[in-house]
C-alpha positions as CSV (number, residue, x, y, z in Angstrom):
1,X,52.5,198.6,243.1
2,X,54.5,201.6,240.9
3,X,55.9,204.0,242.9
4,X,54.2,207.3,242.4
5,X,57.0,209.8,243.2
6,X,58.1,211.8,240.2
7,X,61.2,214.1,240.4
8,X,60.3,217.5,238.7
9,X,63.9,217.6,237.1
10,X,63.8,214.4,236.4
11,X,64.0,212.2,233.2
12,X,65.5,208.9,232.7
13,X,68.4,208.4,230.5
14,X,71.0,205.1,230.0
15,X,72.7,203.8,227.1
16,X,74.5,200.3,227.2
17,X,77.0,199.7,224.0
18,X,79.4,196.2,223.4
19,X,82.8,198.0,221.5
20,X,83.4,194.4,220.1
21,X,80.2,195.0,218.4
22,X,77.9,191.6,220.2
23,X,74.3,191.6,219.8
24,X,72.4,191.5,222.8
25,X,68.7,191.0,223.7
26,X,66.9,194.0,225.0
27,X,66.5,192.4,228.9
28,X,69.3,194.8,230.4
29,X,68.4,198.0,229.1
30,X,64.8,197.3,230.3
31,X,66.1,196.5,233.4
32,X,67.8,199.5,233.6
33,X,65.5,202.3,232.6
34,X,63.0,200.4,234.8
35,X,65.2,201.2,237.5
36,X,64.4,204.8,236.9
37,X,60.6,204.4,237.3
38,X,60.1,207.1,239.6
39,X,61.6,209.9,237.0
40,X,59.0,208.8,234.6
41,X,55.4,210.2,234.2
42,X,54.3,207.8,231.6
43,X,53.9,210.7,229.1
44,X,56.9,209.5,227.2
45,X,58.9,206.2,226.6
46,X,61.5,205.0,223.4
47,X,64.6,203.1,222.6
48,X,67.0,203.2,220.0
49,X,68.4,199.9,219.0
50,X,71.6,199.4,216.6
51,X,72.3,195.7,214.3
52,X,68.5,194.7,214.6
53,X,68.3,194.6,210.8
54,X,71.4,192.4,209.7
55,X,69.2,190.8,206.9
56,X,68.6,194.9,205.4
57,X,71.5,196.4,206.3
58,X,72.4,198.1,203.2
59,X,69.0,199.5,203.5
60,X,67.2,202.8,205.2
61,X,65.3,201.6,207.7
62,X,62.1,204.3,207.6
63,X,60.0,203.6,211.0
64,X,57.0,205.7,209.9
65,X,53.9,207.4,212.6
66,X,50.8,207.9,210.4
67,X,47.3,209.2,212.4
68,X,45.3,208.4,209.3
69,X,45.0,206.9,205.9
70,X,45.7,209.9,204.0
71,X,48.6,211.2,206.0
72,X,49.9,207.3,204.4
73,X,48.8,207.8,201.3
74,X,50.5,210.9,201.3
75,X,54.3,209.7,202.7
76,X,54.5,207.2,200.5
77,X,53.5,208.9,197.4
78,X,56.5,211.4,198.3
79,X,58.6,208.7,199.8
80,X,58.5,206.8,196.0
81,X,60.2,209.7,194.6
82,X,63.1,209.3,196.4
83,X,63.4,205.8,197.4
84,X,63.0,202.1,195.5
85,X,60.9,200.2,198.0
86,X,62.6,196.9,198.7
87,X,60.2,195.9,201.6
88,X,57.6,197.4,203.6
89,X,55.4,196.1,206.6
90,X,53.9,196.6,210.1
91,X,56.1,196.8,213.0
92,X,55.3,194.5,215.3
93,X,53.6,195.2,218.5
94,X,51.6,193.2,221.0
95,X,48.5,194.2,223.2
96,X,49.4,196.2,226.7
97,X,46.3,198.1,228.2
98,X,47.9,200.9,229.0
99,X,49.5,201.7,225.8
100,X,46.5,203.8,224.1
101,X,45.8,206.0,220.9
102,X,48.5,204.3,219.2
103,X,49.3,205.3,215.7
104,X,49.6,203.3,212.4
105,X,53.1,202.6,212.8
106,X,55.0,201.1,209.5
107,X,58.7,200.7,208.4
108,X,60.1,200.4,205.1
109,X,63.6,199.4,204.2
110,X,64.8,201.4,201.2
111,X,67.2,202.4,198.9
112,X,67.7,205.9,196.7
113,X,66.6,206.0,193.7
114,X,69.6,206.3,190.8
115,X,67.7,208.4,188.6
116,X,67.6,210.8,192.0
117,X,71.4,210.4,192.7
118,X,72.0,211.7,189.4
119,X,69.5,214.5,189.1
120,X,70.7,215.6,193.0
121,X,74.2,215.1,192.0
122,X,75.6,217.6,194.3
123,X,73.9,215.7,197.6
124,X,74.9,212.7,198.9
125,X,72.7,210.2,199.1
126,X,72.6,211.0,203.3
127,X,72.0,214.6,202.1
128,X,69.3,212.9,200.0
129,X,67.3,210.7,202.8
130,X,67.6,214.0,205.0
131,X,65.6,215.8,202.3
132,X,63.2,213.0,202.3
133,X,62.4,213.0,206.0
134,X,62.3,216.7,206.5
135,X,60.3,216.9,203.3
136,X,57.4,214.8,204.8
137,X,57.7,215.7,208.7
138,X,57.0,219.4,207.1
139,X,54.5,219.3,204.1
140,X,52.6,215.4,205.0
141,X,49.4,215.9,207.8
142,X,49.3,212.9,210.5
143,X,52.7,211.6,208.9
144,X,56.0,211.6,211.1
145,X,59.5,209.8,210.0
146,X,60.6,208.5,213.7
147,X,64.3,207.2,212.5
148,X,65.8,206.7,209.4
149,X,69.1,204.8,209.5
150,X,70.8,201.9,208.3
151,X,70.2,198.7,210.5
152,X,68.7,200.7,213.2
153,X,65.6,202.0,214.6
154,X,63.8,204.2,217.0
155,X,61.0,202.5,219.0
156,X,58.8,205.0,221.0
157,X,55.5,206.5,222.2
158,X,53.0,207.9,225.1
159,X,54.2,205.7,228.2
160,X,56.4,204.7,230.3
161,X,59.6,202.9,228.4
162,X,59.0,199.3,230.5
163,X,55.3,199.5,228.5
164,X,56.6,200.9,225.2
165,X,59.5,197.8,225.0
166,X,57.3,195.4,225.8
167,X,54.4,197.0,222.9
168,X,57.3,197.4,220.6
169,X,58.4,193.3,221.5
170,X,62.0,194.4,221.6
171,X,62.3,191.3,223.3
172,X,62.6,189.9,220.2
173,X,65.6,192.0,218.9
174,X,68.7,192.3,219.6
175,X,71.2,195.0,219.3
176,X,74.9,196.2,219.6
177,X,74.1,199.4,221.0
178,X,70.5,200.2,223.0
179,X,69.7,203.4,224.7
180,X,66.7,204.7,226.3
181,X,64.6,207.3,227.8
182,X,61.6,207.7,230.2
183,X,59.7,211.1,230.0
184,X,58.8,213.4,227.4
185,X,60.2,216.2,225.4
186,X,60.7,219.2,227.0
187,X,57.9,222.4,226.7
188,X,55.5,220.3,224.6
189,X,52.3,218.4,224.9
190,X,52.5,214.2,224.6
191,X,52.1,212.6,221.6
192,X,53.9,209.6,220.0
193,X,56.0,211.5,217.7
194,X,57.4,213.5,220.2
195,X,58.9,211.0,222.5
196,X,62.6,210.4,222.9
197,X,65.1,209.2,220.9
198,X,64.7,211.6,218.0
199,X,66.3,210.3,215.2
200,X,67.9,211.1,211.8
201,X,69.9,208.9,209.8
202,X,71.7,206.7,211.7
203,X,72.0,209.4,214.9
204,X,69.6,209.3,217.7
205,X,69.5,211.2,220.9
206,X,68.4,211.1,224.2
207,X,68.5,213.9,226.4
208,X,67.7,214.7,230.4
209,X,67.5,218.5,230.9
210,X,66.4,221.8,228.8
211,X,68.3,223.7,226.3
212,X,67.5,227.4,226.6
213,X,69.3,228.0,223.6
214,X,66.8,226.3,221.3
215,X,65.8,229.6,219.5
216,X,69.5,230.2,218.6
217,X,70.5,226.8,218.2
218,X,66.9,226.7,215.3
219,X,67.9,229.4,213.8
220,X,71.6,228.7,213.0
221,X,70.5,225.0,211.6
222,X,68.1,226.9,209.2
223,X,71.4,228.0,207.4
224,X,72.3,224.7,206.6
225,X,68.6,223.1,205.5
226,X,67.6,221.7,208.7
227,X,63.9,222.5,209.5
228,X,62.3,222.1,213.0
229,X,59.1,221.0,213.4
230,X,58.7,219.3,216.0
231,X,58.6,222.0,219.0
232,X,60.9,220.8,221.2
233,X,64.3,221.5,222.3
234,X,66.1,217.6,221.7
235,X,64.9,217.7,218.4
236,X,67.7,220.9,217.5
237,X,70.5,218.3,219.3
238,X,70.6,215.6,216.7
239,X,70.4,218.0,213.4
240,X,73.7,220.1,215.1
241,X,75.4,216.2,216.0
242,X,74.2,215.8,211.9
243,X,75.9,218.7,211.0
244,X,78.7,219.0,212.9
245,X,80.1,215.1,212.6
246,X,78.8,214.0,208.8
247,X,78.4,217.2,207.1
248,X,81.7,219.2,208.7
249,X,83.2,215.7,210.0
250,X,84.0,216.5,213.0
251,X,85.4,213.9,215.6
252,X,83.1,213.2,218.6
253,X,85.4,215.1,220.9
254,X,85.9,217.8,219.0
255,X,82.2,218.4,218.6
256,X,81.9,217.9,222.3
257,X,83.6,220.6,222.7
258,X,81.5,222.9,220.3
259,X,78.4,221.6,221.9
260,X,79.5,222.3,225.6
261,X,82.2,224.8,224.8
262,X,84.5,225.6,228.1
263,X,83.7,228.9,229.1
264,X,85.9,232.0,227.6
265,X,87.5,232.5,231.2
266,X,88.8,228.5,230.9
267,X,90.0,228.8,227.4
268,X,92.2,231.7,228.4
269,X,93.9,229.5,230.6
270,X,94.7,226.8,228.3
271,X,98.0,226.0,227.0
272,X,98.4,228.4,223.2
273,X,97.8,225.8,221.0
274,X,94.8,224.4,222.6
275,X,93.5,228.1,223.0
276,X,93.9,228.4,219.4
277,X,91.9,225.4,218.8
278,X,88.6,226.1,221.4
279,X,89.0,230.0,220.6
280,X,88.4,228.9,216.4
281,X,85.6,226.4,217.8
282,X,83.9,229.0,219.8
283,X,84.1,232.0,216.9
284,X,82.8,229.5,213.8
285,X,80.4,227.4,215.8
286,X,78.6,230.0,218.3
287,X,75.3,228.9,216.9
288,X,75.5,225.5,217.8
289,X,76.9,225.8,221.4
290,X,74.0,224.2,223.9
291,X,73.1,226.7,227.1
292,X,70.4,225.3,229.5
293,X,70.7,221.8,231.8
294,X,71.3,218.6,230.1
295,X,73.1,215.1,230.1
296,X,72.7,213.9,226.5
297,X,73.3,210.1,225.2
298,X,74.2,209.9,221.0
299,X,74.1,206.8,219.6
300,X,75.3,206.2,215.7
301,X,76.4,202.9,213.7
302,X,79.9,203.2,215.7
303,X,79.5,204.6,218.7
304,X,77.8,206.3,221.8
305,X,79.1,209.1,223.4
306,X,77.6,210.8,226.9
307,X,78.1,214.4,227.4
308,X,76.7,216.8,230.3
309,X,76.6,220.4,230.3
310,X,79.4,223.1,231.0
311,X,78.9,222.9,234.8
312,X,76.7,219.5,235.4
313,X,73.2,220.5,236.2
314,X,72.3,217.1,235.2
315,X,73.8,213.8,236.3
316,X,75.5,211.2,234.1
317,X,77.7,208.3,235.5
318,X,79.1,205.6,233.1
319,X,80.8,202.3,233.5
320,X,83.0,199.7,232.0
321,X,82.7,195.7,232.2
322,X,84.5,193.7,229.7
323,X,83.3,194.5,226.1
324,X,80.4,196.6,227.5
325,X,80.0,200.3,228.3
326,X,77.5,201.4,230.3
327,X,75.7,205.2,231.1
328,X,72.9,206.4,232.8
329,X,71.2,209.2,234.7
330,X,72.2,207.3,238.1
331,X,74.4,204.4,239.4
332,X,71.9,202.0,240.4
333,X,70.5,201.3,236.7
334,X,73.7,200.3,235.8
335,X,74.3,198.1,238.7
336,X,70.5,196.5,238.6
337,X,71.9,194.6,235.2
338,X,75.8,194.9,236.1
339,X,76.4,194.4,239.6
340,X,80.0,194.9,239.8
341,X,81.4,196.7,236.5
342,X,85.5,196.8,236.4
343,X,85.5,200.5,236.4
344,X,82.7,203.3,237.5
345,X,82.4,206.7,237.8
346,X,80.9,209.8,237.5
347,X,80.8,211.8,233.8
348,X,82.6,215.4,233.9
349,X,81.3,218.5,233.5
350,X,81.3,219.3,229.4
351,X,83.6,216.1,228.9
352,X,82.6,213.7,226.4
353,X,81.9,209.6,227.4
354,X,83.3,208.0,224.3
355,X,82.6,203.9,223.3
356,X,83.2,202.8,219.9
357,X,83.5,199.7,218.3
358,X,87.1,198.1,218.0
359,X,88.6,198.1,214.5
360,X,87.4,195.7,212.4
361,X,83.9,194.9,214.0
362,X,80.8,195.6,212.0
């Protein structure tokens, strides 16, 4: 019998990454955000999974939400004007009783159009697929791009995440990188779209916590073409990781530290050059710093990186075992599928967790 005991602050997060780039079935990260059961409320469930696609690869992966026939119609008509369609289909699911009011849920591997490429000449074709997705999450009824990167995808919905893996079969994929989450996005009702990870390109993020500086944050983005639409506060996390790492290229660490800036009083006490550096951070990038409790996991085509707030209000711990990297929202889920990791401990206040995959892999 479940547990019923829910932990108001809770949410679930844990990532699990191999740096030498292995695929892996989807049995440990199950295991391990099962472990987490009682910070769930069954109101919210997803994975992201990286390398499932190896036969598309140098195609978009679009994993699509549509409530009804014409919110379909509708995407595709305005997902043809950007993309050639090399292969669309169902995703596969399976039958679990509690998983209910499902969407039509569809994913089509693409590629940008040339004619587009040249006509957008001054967007890349990122830029491009960004368009694209923002362009139907805000102008298509009952239509909802859930992730749209290269051999990856977002797999998520109303539940708890055991129920939504097992819908999704991710038993049958397997992946370099898998994170997870169990709950549901901050300050708005449940529904399938708004389940963690929230994704764009090949980001995706999962996030335990609240940022109060979601108006700020919205607004700032809306300078650089990034609309918000989906009412909640995870969703303003992966368009600032978007912006601050493919459009303004910074390194992870760097936009760790713009993210979960050190406090003026800390800066002051840093050696001149690295005041220098975190005072420029903090005057150019206010807009994007993140106020509010949270322990976020990213995950990308290279890497996954855990980061907590300025002073920890949520709890991250990480581990290390051979080519794998491990981080959750507590210890046990990463000893229920690692018993005995070479190295663990517990995440810093506003210092990034860093795994990427070795030179040469992928």
């Amino acid at each position: 019998m479940r547990d019923k005991r829910y932990i108001p602050s809770g949410c679930a997060i844990c990532g699990i990454m191999s740096e030498q780039g292995r695929l892996f079935g989807s049995q440990m990260i199950m295991s391990s955000i099962a472990t987490m059961h009682f910070r769930a409320n069954g109101l919210g469930g997803g994975f992201a999974a990286y390398g499932i696609y190896p036969e598309h690869k140098d195609y978009y992966a679009l994993h699509l939400m549509y409530d009804s026939q014409a919110g379909r119609d509708g995407a595709e008509a305005l997902l043809k004007n950007y993309f050639v369609m090399r292969l669309d289909e169902y995703i596969p699911t399976r039958p679990v009783p509690v998983v209910k009011n499902r969407p039509t849920l569809w994913r089509y591997f693409v590629s940008v159009k040339e004619e587009v490429k040249e006509e957008l000449y001054d967007l890349t074709e990122e830029d491009i697929v960004v368009r694209a997705v923002m362009e139907v999450n805000r102008t298509i009824t009952d239509a909802f791009v859930a992730s749209s990167g290269k051999n990856m995808g977002v797999f998520k919905g109303v539940g708890y995440p055991e129920d939504i893996g097992e819908f999704f079969k991710l038993d049958t994929y397997k992946a370099y990188i898998w994170t997870s989450h169990a709950r549901f996005p901050t300050n708005t009702s449940a529904w399938w779209g708004g389940a963690h990870p929230f994704g764009l390109l090949d980001w995706s993020i999962v996030h335990n916590g609240e940022i109060s500086s979601y108006g700020i944050n919205r607004r700032y983005l809306s300078n650089f073409g990034y609309e918000c639409h989906l009412q909640t506060d995870t969703e303003v996390i992966t368009y600032l990781v978007d912006l601050l790492m493919r459009k303004h290229r910074l390194p992870a660490e760097t936009a760790a530290r713009v993210l979960a800036a050190p406090f003026w009083k800390s800066i002051e006490r840093e050696p001149e050059e690295e005041r220098t550096v975190l005072e420029a951070l903090r005057t150019v990038y206010g807009g994007a710093l993140l106020n509010g409790p949270f322990s976020i996991l990213l995950g990308s085509a290279r890497m996954m990186m855990g980061l907590n707030d300025r002073i920890k209000l949520r709890p991250m711990v990480a581990a290390r075992d051979k080519d794998l990297v491990f981080m959750a929202s507590e210890e046990a889920a990463i000893r229920a599928v690692c018993r005995n990791p070479e190295h663990i401990w517990s995440a810093k206040a506003g210092e990034p967790v860093v795994a990427a995959l070795k030179d040469g892999t992928q």
